[in-house]
C-alpha positions in Angstrom: 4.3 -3.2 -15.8 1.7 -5.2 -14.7 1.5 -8.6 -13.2 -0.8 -11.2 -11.5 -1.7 -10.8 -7.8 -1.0 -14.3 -6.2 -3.4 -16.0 -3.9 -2.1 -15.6 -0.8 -1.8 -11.8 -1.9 -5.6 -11.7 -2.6 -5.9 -13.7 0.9 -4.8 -10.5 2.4 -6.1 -8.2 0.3 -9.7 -9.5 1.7 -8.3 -10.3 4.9 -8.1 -6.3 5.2 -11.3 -5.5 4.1 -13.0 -7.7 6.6 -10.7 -7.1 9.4 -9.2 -3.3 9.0 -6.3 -2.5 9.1 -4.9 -6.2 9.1 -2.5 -5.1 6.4 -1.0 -1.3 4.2 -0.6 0.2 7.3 2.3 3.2 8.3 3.9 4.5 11.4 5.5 7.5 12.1 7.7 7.8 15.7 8.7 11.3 16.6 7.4 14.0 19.1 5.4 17.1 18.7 3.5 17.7 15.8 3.8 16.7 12.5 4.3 19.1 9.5 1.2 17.0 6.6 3.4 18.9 3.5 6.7 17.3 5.2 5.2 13.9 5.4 3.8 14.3 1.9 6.9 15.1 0.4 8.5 12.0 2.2 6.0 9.6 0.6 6.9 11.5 -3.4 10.4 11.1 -2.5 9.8 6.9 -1.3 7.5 6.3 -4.0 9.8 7.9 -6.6 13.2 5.3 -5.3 10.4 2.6 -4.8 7.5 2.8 -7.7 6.2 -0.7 -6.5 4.8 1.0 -3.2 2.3 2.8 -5.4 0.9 -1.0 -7.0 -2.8 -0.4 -7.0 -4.9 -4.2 -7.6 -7.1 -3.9 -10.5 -9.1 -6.6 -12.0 -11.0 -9.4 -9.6 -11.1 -13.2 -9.1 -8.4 -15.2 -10.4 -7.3 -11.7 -13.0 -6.7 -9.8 -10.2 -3.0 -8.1 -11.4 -1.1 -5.8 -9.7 
């Protein structure tokens, strides 16, 4: 389901493109080192509870849509 990106989400949309990484950014705390396929197959199972973490922005001026 689509819907309309809202101005002040466009704001930082832009705002991260000029200014990396001002926003879409991850942490991960622990110690040692850390197992990619593990961290991969965190982000499936988030993604999968969460679909609207995946939103990509299509489209471009006032159509941008999420």
């Amino acid at each position: 389901m689509l819907r309309w990106a809202s101005g002040l989400e466009r704001v930082w949309v832009a705002a991260s493109r000029l200014t990396p990484p001002f926003v879409f950014a991850c942490v991960i705390e622990g110690r040692g080192q850390i197992e990619v396929e593990a961290v991969r197959r965190a982000a499936r199972r988030a993604a999968a509870a969460c679909p609207g973490v995946c939103a990509r922005l299509a489209g471009g001026l006032g159509f941008t849509r999420w």
